[in-house]
Structures are given as C-alpha cells and as structure tokens.
N, C-alpha and C positions, 0 to 999 in steps of 0.2 A: 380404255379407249373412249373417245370425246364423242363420236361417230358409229353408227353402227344399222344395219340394214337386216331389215326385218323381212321375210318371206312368208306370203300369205298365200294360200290353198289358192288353185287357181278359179277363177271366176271370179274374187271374194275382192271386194276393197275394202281399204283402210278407213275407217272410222273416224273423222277427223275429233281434236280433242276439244274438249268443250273448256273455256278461260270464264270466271269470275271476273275478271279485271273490267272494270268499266272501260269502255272508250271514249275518252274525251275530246272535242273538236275546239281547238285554240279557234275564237271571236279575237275581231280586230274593231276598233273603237269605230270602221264605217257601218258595220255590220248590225249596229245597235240603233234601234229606230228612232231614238232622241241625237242622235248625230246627224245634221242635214246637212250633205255637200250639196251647195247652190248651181254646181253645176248641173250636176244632174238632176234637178230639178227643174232648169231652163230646159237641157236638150229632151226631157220628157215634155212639158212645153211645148216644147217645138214640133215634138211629133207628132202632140193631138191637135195643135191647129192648123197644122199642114193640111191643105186642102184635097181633097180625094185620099188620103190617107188610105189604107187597107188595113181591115178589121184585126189581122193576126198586130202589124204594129201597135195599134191604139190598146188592145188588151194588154201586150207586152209594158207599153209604160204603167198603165195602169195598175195591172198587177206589180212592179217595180215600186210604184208612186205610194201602193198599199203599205210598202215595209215598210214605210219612213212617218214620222206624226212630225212636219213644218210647225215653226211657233208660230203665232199670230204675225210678226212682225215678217216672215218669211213668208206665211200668205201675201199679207200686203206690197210687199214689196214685189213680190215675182208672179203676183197673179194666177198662181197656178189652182186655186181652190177657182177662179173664175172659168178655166179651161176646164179642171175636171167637170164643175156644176155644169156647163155644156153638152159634157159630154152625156149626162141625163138624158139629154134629148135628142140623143143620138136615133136614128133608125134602126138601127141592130139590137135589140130587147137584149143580148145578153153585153155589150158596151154600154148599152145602159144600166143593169144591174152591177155590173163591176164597177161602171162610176158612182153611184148612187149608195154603194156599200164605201168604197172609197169617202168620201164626203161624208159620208153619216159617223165615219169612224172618227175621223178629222173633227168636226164639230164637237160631237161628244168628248174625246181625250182633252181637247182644248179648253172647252166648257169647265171639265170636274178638275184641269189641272192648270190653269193660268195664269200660276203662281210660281210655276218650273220652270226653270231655265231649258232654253236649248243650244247643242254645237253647230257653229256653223263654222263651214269651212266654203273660201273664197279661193281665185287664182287673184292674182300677185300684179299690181299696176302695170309691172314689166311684159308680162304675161297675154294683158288683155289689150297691152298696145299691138302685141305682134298678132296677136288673132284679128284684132279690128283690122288691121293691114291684107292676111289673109281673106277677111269678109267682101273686103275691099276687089283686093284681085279677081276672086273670084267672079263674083258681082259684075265684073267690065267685060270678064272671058262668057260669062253665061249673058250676058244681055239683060240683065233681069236688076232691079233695083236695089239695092243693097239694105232697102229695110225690109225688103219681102220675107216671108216665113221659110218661102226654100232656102236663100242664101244661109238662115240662119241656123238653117236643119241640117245642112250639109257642113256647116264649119263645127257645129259640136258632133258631128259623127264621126266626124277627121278626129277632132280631138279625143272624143271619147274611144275611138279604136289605136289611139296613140299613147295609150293608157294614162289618160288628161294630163299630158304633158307634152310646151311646146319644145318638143326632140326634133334630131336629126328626121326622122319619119315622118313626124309631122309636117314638115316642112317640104318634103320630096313628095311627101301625097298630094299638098296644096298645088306645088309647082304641076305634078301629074295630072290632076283634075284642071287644072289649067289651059295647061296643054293643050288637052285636051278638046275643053270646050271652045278654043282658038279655031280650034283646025279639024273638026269634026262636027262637024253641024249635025249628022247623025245622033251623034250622043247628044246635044246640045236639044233636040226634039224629043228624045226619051224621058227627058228626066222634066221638062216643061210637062211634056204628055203624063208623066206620074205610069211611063208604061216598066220603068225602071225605077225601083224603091233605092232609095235614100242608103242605105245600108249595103242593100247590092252593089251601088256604084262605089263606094267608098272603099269596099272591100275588094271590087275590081281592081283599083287604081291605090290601092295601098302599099308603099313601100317600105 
C-alpha cells in the first residue's frame, strides 16, 4: 500500500520529519541589486520629494532604494542620489539614518567598483507616450499642474500597482481617478491636503 495511517496514543502528536534537502529560493534577474529598473527608481523619487510625505512612506522607498546600487550614469540622470542626500536632513533621526546609510553604501560600491557595468531596464517610447497622456488627464481633472510632484507620484502608483504595465487596469484606474477628481471635489481636497496618501487612493480606485 502507497498510503497508510498511523495511530498515536492519545494526547501525543506526531513528530514532524526532519529533510536534509536544502531549500532553494529561485532569484529573478530584478531581484539582484546591480539590475536597476528606472522606473522604480523615479516612482521612489517621487515619494521622497513629495511634499508632507508620511515617515512610514519615505522609510518604505528608502529601504526599497537600499536593495539596488544605480550606476553613476543613473545617479545622474534620475537624480535620485540628490533626493536621498536630502533626505539626511530630514527631521526624523531615523529618515535620516536610513538615508544616510543609503548613500554611504551608494558612494562606497560606486567608488571601489566604477568599472562595472550596470542593467537598466527602461519602458518602451510607446509606453511613455500613453502615460504622459495619462499625467496629462489627470493633471486637468485634479487642477494641479502637470510638472508638480503629485501628478507624477500618483501616475507611477497607478502604474506601479498595474504591475508597471500600460494594461487594460491601468487604463480603467487612470479613467477612475479621473472621474473622480471631476466630480468630487471632496477627493480632490484630500489628496491636495496629503490627508489621503498616494497609495491609499490608488488602491481605492484600482480596477
């Protein structure tokens, strides 16, 4: 028999069996901190220069932003070693420590290794036409300028909860959030107010 059922003394449990076998955890090429998707690079960006930000977000990029070592040319280009070095001088001593660890690690790997390549992974001309479109719409529904930090915080949230692709969802969130801020001037005072985070609302209005 293939199967067979064992009957133990009452009160007593079974002993689970102890395995040799290593467990191994399949990595995926994002998952390695010389891979840097530039997007998330911007939408962390975007969450620590977002004005009133709340401490739980700014740790979350930060600690995020820790996994990854940017090449020098991805510092420059995306500014984000300029956002974290800000964040040094944050009010919060331990924003500050996270930043300041951040950046000291960035310097250093950079320093002793400048001679390494790194991956970067972009979205696609087609891609960054229809999101500009989306920054766009939103931007006229919320009243607010289209180079402000919110508009830009809220279109990679979208995206980034659309699992960074412009998808059918993506697209129903954008129209959703629209809507929205059309014909709801309540919401439209929330998220001006920063009295509703960025995430929260995205994920309210996520389809």
């Amino acid at each position: 028999m293939d199967k067979f059922v064992v009957r133990l003394p009452k009160g007593e449990t079974p002993i689970p069996s102890k395995s040799n076998e290593k467990v191994y955890k399949q990595a995926t090429i994002e998952s390695l901190r010389r891979v840097v998707v530039i997007e998330d690079i911007m939408r962390y960006k975007s969450i620590l220069e977002l004005p009133q930000q709340n401490k739980d977000n700014l740790l979350t990029a930060l600690t995020e932003l820790s996994k990854k070592i940017p090449s020098r040319e991805v510092l420059k280009s995306t500014k984000i070693g300029h956002a974290v070095n800000k964040m040094r001088k944050h009010l919060d001593p331990e924003v500050r420590s996270v930043a300041a660890k951040v950046y000291t690690d960035w310097r250093t790997f950079i320093e002793e290794n400048s001679n390494k390549p790194a991956i970067e992974v972009r979205s696609d001309k087609r891609s960054e036409g229809l999101r500009s479109k989306a920054r766009r719409l939103t931007s006229e529904a919320l009243e607010v300028k289209e180079d402000s930090g919110l508009i830009d915080n809220i279109e990679r949230e979208v995206f980034h909860q659309s699992s960074r692709l412009v998808s059918s969802s993506y697209r129903r969130t954008v129209r959703a959030l629209v809507f929205a801020f059309k014909h709801n001037p309540d919401i439209r005072t929330q998220v001006k107010d920063n009295t509703i985070s960025v995430n929260q609302l995205v994920s309210k209005y996520k389809k």
